[in-house]
Chimera marker file (.cmm) of the C-alpha trace (Angstrom):
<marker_set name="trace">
<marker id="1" x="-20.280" y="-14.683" z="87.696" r="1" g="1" b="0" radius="0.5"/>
<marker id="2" x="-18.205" y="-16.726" z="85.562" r="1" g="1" b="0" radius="0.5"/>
<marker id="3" x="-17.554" y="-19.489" z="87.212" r="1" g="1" b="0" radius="0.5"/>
<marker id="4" x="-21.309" y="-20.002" z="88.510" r="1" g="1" b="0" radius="0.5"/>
<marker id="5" x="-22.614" y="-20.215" z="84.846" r="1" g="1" b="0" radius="0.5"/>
<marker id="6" x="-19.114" y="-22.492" z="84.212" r="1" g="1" b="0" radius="0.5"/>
<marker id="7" x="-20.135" y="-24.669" z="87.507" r="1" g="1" b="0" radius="0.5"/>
<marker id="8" x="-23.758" y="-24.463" z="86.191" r="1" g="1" b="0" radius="0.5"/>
<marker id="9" x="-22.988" y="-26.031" z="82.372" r="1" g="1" b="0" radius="0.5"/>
<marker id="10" x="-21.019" y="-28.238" z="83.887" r="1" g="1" b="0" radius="0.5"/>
<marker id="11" x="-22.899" y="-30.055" z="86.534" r="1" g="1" b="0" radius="0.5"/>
<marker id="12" x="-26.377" y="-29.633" z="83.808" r="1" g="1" b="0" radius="0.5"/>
<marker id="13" x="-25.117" y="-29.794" z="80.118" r="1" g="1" b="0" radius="0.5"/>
<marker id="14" x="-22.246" y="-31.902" z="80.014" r="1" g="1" b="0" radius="0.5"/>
<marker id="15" x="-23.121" y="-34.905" z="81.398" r="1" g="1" b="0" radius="0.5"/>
<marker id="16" x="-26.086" y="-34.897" z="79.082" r="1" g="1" b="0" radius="0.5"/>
<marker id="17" x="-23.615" y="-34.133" z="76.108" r="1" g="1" b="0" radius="0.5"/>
<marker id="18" x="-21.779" y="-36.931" z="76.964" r="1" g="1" b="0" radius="0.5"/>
<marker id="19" x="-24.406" y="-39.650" z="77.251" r="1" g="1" b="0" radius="0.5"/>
<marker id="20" x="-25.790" y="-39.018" z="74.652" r="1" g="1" b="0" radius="0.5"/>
<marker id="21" x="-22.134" y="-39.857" z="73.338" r="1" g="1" b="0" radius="0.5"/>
<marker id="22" x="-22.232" y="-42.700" z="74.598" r="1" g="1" b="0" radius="0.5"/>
<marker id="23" x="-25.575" y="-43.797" z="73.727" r="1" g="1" b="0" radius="0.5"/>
<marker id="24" x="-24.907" y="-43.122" z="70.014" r="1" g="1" b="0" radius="0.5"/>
<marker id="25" x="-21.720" y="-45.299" z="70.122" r="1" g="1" b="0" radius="0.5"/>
<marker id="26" x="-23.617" y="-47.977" z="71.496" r="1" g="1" b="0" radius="0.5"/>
<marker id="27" x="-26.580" y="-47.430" z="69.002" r="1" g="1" b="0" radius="0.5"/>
<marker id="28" x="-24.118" y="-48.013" z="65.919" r="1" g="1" b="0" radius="0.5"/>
<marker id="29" x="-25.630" y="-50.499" z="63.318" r="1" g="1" b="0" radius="0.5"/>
<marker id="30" x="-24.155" y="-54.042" z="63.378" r="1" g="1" b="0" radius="0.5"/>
<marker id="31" x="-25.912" y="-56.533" z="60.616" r="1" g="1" b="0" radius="0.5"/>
<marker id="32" x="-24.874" y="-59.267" z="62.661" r="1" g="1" b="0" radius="0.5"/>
<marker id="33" x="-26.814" y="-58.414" z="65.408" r="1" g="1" b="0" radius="0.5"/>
<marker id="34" x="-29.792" y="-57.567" z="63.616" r="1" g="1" b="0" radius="0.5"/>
<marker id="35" x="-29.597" y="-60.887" z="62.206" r="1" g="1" b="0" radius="0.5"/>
<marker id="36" x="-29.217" y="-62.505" z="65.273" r="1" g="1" b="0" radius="0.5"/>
<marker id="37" x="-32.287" y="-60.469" z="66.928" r="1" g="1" b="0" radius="0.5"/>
<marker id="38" x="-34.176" y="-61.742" z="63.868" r="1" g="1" b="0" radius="0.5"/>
<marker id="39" x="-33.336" y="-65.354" z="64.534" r="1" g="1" b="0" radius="0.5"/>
<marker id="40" x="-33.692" y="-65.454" z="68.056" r="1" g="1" b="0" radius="0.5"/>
<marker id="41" x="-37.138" y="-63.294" z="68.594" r="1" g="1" b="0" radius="0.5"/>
<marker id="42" x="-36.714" y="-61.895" z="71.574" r="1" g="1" b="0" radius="0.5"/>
<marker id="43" x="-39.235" y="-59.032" z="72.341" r="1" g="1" b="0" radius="0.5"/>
<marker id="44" x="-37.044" y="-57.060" z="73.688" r="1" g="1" b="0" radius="0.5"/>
<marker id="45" x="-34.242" y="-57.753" z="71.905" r="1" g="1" b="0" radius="0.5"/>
<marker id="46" x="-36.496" y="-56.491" z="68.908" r="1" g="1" b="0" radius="0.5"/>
<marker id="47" x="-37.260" y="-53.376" z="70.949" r="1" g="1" b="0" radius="0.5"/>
<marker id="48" x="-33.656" y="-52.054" z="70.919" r="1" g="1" b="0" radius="0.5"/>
<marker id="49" x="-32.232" y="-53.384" z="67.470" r="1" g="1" b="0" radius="0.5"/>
<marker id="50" x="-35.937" y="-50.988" z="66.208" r="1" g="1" b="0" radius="0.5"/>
<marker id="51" x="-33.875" y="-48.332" z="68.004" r="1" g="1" b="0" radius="0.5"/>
<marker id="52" x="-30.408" y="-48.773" z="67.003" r="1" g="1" b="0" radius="0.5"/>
<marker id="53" x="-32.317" y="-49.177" z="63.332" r="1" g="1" b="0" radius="0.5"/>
<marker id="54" x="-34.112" y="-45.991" z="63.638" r="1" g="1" b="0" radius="0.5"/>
<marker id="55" x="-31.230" y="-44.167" z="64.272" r="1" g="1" b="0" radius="0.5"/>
<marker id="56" x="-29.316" y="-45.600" z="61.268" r="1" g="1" b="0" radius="0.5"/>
<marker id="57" x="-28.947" y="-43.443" z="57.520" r="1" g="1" b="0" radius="0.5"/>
<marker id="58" x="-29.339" y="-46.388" z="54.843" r="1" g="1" b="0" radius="0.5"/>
<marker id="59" x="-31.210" y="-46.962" z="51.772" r="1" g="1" b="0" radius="0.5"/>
<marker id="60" x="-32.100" y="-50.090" z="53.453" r="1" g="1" b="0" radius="0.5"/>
<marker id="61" x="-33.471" y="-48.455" z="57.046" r="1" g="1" b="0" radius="0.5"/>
<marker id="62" x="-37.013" y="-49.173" z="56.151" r="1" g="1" b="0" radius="0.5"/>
<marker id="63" x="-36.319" y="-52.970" z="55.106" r="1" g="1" b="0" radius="0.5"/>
<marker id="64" x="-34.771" y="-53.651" z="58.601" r="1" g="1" b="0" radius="0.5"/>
<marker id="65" x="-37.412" y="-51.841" z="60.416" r="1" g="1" b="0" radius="0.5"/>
<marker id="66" x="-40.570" y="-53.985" z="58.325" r="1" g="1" b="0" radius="0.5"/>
<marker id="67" x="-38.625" y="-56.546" z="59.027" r="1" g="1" b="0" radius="0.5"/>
<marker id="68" x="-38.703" y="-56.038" z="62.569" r="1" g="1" b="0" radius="0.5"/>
<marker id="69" x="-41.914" y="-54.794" z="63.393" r="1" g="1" b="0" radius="0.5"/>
<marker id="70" x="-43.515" y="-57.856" z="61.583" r="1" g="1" b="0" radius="0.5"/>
<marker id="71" x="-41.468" y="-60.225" z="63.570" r="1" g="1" b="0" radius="0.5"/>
<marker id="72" x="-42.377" y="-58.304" z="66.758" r="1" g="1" b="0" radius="0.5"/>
<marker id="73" x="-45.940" y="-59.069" z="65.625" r="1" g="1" b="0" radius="0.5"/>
<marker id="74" x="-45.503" y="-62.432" z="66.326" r="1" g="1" b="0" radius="0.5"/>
<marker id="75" x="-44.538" y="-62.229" z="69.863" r="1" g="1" b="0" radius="0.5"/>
<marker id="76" x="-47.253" y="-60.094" z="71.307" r="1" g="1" b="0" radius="0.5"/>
<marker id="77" x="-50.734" y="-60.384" z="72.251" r="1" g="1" b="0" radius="0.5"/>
<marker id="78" x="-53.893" y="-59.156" z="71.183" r="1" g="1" b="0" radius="0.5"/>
<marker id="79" x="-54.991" y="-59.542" z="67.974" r="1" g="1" b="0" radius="0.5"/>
<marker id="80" x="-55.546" y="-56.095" z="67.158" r="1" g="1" b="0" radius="0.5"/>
<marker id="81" x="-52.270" y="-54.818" z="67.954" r="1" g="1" b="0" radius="0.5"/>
<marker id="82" x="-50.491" y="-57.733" z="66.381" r="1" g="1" b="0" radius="0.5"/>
<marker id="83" x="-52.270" y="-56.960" z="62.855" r="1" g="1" b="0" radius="0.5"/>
<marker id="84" x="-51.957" y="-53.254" z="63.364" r="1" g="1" b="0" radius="0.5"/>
<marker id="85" x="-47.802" y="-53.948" z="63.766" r="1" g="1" b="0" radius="0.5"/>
<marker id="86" x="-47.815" y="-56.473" z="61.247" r="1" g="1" b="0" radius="0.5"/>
<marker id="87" x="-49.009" y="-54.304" z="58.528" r="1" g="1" b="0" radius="0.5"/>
<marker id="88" x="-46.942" y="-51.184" z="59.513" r="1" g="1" b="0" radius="0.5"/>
<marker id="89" x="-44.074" y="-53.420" z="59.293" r="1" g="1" b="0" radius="0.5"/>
<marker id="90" x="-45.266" y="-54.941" z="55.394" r="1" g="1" b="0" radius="0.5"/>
<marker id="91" x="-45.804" y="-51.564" z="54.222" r="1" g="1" b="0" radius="0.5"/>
<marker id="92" x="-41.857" y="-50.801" z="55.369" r="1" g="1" b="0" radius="0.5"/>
<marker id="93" x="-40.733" y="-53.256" z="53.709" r="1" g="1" b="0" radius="0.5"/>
<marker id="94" x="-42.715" y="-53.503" z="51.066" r="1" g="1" b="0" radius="0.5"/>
<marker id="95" x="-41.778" y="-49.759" z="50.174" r="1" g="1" b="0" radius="0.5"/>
<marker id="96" x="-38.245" y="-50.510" z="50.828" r="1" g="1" b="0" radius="0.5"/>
<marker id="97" x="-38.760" y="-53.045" z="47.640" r="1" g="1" b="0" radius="0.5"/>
<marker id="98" x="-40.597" y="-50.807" z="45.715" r="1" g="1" b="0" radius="0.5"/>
<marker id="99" x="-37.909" y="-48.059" z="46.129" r="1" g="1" b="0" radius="0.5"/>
<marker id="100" x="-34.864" y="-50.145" z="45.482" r="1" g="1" b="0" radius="0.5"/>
<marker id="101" x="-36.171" y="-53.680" z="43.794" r="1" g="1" b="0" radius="0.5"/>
<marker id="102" x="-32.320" y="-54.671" z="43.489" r="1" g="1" b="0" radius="0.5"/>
<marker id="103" x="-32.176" y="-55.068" z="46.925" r="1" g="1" b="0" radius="0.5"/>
<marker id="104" x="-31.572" y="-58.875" z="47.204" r="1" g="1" b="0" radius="0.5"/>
<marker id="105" x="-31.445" y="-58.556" z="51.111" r="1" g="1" b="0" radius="0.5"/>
<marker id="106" x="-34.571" y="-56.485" z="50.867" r="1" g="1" b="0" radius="0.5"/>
<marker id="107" x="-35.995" y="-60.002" z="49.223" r="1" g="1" b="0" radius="0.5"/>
<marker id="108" x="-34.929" y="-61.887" z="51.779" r="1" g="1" b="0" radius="0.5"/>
<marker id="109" x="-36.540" y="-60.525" z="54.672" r="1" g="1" b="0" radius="0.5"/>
<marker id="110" x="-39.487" y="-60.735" z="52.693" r="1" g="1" b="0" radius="0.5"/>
<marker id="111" x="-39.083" y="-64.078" z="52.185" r="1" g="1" b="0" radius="0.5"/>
<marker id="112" x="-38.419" y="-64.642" z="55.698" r="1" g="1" b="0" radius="0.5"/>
<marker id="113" x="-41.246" y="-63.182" z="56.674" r="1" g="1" b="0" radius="0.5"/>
<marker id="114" x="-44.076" y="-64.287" z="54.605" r="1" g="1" b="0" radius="0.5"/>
<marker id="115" x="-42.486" y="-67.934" z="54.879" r="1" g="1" b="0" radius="0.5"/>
<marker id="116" x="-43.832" y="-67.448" z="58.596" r="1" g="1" b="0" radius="0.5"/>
<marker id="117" x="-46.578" y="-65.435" z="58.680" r="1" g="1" b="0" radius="0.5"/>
<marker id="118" x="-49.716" y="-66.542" z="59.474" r="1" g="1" b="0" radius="0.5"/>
<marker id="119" x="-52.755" y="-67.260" z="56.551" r="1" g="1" b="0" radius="0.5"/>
<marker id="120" x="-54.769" y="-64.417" z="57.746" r="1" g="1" b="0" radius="0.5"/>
<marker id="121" x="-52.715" y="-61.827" z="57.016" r="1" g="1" b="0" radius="0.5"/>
<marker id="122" x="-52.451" y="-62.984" z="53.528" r="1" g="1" b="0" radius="0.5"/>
<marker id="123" x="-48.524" y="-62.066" z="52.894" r="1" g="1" b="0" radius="0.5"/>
<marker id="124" x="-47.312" y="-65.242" z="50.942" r="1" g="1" b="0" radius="0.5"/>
<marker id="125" x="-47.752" y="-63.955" z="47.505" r="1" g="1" b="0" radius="0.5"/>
<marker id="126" x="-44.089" y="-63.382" z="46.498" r="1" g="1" b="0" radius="0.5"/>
<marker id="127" x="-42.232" y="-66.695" z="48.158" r="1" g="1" b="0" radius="0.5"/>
<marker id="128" x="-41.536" y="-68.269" z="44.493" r="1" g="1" b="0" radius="0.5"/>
<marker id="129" x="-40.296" y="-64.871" z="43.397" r="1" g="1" b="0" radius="0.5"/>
<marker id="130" x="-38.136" y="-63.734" z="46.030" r="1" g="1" b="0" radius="0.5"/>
<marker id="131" x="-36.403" y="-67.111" z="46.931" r="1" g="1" b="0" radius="0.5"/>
<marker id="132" x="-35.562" y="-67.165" z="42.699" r="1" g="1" b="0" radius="0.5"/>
<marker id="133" x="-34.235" y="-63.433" z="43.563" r="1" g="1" b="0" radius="0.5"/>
<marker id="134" x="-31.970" y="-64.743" z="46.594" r="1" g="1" b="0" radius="0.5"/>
<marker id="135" x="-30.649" y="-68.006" z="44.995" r="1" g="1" b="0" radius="0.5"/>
<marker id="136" x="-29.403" y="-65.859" z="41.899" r="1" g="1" b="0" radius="0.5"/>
<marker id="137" x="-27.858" y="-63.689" z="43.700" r="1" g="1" b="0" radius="0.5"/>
<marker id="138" x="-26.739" y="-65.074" z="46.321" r="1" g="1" b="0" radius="0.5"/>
<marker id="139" x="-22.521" y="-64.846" z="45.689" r="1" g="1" b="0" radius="0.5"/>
<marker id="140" x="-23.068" y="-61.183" z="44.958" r="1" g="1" b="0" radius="0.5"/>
<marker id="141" x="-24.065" y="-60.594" z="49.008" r="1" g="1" b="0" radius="0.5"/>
<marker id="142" x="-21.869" y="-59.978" z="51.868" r="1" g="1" b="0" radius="0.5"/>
<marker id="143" x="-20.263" y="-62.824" z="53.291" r="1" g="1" b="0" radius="0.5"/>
<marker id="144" x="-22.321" y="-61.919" z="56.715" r="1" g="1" b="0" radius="0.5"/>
<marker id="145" x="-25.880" y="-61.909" z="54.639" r="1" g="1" b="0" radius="0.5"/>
<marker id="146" x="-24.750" y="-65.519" z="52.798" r="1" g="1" b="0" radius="0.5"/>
<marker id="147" x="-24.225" y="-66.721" z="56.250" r="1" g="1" b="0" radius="0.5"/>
<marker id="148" x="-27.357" y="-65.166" z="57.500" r="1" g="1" b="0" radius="0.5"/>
<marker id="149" x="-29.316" y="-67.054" z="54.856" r="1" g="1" b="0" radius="0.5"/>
<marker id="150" x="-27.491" y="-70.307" z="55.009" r="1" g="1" b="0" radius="0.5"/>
<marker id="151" x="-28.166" y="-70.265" z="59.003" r="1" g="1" b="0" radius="0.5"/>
<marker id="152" x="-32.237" y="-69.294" z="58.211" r="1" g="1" b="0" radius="0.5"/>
<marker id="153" x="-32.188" y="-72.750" z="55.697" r="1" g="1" b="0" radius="0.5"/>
<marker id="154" x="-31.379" y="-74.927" z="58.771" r="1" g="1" b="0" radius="0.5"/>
<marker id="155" x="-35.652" y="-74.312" z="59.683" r="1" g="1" b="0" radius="0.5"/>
<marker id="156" x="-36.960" y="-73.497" z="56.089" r="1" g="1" b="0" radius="0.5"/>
<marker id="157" x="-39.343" y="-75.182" z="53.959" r="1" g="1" b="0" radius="0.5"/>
<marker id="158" x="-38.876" y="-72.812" z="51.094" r="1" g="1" b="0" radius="0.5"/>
<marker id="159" x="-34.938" y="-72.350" z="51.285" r="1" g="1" b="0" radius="0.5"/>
<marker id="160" x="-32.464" y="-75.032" z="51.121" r="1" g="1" b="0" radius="0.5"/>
<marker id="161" x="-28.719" y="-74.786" z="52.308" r="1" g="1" b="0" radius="0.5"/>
<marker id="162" x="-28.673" y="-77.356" z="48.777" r="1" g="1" b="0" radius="0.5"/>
<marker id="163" x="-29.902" y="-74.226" z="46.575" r="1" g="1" b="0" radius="0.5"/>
<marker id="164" x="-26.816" y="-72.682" z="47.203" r="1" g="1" b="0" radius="0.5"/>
<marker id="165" x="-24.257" y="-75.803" z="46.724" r="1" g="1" b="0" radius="0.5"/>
<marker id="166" x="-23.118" y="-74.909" z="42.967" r="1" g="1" b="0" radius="0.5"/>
<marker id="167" x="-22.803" y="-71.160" z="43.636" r="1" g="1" b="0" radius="0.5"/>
<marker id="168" x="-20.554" y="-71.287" z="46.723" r="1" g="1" b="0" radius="0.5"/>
<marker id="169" x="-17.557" y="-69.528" z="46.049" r="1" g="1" b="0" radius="0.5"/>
<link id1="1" id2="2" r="1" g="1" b="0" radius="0.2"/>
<link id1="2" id2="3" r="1" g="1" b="0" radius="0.2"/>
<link id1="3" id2="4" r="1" g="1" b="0" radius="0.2"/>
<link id1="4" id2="5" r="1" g="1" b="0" radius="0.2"/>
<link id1="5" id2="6" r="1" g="1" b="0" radius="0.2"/>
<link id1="6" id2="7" r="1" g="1" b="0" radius="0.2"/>
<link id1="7" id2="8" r="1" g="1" b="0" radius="0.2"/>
<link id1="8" id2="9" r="1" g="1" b="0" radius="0.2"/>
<link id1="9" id2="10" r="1" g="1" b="0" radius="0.2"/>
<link id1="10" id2="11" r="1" g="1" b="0" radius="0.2"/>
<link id1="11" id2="12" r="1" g="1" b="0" radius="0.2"/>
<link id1="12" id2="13" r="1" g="1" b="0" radius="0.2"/>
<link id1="13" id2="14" r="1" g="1" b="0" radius="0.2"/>
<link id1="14" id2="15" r="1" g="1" b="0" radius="0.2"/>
<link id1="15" id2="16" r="1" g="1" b="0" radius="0.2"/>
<link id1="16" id2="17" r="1" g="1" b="0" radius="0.2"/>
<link id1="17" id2="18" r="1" g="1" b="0" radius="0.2"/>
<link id1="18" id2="19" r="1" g="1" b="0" radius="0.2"/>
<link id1="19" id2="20" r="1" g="1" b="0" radius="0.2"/>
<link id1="20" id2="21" r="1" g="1" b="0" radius="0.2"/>
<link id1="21" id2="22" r="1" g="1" b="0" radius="0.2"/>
<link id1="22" id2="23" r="1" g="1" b="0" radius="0.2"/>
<link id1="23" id2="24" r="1" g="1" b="0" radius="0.2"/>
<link id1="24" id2="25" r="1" g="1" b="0" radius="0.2"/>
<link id1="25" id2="26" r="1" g="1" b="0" radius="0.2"/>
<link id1="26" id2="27" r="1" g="1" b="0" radius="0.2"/>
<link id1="27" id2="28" r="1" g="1" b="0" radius="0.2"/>
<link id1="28" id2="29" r="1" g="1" b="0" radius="0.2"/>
<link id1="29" id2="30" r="1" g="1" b="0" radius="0.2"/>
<link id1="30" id2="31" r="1" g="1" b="0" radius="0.2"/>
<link id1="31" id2="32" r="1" g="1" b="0" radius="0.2"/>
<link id1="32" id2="33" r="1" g="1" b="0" radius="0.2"/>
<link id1="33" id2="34" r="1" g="1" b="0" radius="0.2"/>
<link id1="34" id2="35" r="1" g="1" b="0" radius="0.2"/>
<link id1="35" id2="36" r="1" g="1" b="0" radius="0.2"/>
<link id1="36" id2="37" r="1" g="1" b="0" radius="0.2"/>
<link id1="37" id2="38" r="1" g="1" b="0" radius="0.2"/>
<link id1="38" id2="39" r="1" g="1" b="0" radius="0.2"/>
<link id1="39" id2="40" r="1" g="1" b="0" radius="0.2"/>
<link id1="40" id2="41" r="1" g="1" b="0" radius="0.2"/>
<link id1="41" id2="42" r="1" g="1" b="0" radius="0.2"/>
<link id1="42" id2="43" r="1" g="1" b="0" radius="0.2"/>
<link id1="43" id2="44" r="1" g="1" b="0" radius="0.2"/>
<link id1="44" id2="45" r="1" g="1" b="0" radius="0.2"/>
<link id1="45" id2="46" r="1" g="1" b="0" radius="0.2"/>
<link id1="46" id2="47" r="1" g="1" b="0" radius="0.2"/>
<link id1="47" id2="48" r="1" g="1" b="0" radius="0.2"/>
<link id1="48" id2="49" r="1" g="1" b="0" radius="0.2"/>
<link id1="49" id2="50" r="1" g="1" b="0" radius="0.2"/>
<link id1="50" id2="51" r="1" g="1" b="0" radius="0.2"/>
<link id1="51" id2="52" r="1" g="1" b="0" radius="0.2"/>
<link id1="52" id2="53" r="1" g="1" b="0" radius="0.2"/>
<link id1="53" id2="54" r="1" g="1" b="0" radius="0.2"/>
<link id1="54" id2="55" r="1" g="1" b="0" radius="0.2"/>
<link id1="55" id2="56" r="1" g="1" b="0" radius="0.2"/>
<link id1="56" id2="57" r="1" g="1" b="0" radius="0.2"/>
<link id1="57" id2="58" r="1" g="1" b="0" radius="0.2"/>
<link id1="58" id2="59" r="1" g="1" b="0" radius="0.2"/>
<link id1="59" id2="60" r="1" g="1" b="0" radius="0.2"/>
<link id1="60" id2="61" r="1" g="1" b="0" radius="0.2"/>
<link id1="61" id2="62" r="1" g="1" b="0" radius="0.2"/>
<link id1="62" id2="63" r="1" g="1" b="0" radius="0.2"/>
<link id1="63" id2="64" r="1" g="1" b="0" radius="0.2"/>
<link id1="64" id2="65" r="1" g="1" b="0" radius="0.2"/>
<link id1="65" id2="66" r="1" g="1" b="0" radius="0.2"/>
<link id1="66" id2="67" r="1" g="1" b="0" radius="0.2"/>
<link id1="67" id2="68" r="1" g="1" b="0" radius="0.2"/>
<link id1="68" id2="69" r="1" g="1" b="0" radius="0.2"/>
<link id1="69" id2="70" r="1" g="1" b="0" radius="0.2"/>
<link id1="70" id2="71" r="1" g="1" b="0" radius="0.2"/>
<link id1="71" id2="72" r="1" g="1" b="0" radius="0.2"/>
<link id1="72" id2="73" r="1" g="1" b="0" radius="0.2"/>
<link id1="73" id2="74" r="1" g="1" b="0" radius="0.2"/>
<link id1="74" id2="75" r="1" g="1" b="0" radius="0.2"/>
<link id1="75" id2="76" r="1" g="1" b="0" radius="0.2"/>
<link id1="76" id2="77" r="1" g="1" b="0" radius="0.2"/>
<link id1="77" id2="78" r="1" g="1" b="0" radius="0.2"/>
<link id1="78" id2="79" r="1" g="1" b="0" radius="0.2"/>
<link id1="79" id2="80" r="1" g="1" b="0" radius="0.2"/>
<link id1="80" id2="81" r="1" g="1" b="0" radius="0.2"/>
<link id1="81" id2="82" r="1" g="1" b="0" radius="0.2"/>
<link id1="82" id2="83" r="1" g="1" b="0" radius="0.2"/>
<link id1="83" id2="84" r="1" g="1" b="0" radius="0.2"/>
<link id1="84" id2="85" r="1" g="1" b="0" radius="0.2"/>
<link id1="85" id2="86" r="1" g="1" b="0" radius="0.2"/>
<link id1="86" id2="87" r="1" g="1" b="0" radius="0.2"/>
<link id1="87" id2="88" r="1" g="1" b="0" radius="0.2"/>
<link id1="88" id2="89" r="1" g="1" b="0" radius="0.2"/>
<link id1="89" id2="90" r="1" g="1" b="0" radius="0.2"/>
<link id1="90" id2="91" r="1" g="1" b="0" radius="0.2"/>
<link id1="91" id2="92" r="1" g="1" b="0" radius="0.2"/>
<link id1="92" id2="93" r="1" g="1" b="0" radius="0.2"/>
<link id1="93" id2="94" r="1" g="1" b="0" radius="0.2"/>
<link id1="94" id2="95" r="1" g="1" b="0" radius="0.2"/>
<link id1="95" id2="96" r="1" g="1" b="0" radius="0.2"/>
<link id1="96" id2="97" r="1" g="1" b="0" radius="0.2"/>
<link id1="97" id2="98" r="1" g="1" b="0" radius="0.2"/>
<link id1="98" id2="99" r="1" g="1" b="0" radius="0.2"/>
<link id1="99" id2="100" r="1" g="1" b="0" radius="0.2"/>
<link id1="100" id2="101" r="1" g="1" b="0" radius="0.2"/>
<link id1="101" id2="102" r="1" g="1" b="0" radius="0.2"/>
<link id1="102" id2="103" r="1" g="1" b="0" radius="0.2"/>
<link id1="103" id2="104" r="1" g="1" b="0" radius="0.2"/>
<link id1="104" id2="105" r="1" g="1" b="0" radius="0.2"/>
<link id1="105" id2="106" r="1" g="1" b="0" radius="0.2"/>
<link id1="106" id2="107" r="1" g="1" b="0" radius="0.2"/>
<link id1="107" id2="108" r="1" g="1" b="0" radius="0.2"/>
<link id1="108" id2="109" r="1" g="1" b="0" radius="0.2"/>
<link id1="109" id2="110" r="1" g="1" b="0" radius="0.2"/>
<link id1="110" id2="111" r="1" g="1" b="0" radius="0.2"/>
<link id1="111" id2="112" r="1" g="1" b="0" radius="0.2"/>
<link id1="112" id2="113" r="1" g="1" b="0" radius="0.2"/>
<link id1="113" id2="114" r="1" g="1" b="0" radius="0.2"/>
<link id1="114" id2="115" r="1" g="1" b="0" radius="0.2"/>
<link id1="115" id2="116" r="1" g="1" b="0" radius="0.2"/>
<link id1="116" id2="117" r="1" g="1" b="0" radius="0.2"/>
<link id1="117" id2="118" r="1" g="1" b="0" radius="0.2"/>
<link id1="118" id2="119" r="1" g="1" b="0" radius="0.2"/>
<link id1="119" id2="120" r="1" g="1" b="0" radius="0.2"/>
<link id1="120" id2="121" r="1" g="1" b="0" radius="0.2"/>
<link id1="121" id2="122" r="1" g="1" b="0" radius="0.2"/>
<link id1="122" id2="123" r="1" g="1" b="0" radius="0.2"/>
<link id1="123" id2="124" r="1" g="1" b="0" radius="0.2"/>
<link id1="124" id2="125" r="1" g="1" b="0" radius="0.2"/>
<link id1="125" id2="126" r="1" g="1" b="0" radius="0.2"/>
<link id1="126" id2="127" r="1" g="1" b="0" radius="0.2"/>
<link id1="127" id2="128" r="1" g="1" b="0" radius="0.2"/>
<link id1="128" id2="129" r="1" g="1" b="0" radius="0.2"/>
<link id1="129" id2="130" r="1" g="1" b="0" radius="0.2"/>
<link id1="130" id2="131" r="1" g="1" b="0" radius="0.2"/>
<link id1="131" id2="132" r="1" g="1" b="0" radius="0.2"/>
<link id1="132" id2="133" r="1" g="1" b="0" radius="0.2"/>
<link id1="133" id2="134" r="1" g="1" b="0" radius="0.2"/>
<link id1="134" id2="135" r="1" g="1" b="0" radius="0.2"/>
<link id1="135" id2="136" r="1" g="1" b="0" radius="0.2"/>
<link id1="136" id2="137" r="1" g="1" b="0" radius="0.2"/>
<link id1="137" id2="138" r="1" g="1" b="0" radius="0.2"/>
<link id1="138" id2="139" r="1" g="1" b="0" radius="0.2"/>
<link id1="139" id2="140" r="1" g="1" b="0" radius="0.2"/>
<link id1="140" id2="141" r="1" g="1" b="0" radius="0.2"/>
<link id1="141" id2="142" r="1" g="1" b="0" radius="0.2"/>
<link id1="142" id2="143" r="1" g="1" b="0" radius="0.2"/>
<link id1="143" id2="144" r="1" g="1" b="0" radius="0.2"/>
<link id1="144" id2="145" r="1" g="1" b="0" radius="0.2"/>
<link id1="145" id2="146" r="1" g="1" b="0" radius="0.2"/>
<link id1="146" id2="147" r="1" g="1" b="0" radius="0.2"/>
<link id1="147" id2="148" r="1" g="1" b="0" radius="0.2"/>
<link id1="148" id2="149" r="1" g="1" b="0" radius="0.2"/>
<link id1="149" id2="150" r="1" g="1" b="0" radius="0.2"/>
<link id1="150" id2="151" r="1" g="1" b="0" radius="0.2"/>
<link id1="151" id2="152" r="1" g="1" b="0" radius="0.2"/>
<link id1="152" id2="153" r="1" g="1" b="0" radius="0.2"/>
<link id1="153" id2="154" r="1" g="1" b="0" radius="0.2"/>
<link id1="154" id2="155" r="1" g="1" b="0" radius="0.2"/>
<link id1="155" id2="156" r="1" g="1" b="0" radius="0.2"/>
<link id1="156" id2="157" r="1" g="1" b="0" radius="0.2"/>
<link id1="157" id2="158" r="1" g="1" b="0" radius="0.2"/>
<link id1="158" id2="159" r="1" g="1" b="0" radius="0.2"/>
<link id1="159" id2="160" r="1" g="1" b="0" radius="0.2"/>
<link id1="160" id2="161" r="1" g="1" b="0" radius="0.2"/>
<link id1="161" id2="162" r="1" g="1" b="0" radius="0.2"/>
<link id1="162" id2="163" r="1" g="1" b="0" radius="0.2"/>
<link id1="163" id2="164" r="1" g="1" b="0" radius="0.2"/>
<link id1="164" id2="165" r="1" g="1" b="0" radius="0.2"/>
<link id1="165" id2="166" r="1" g="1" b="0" radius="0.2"/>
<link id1="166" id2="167" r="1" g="1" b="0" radius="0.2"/>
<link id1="167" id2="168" r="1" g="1" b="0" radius="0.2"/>
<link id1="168" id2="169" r="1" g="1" b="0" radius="0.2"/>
</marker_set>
């Protein structure tokens, strides 16, 4: 009797036990690749980084998944749905600021994002604001954020790799 309900955990519970392992492992934050997905706007690319973000403790989980969700806006159709994921996405974000205003990265996705979103939605209150917020504090972020932001300048109108000349370390 043993063994059967041994043999039965076995062949049914295990293998779920252990890809689900496995799945965490490979759902493990990485910045740089959330930066990356951001740059690069793949759809489905987007997809999985919302999953490896939703699975992710931070402070900063609802920044990265605004983030996200507005750029995924961008690539699909239909005007509804694109409005409907746009503004799930601001409010995400825009709570993240509220709830931690210090958050320079926070400021930058915002920026990011309202540098490219379309007139409609009326999101381009804060550009001024937010690049003065990422140019002043710009030595106090990870080296992988700086690089981040230097890499989004290349295609900015608002942000210039030049803002950040006399703070480089």
């Amino acid at each position: 009797m043993g063994y059967k309900i041994l043999l039965i955990f076995s062949l049914l519970v295990l293998p779920g036990l252990i890809q689900k392992s496995i799945a965490q492992q490979r759902l493990r934050f990485d910045k740089e690749a959330f930066y990356n997905v951001m740059a690069n706007g793949d759809i489905n690319a987007i997809d999985n980084e919302l999953i490896v973000v939703s699975g992710y403790a931070t402070t900063n989980k609802e920044g990265y998944e605004g983030a996200l969700l507005m750029k995924k806006a961008n690539l699909i159709s239909g005007p509804r749905k694109k409005l409907d994921l746009f503004k799930a996405g601001r409010i995400k974000l825009e709570t993240a600021i509220i709830n931690n205003p210090d958050n320079v990265e926070n400021h930058f996705l915002r920026l990011a994002t309202e540098e490219h979103a379309p007139k409609i939605v009326k999101y381009h209150a804060d550009i001024e604001a937010d690049k003065a917020i990422v140019i002043q504090n710009f030595n106090n972020l990870s080296p992988l954020v700086q690089h981040a932001i230097l890499d989004y300048c290349k295609n900015s109108k608002v942000l210039h790799a030049e803002d950040f000349n006399s703070l480089k370390r």
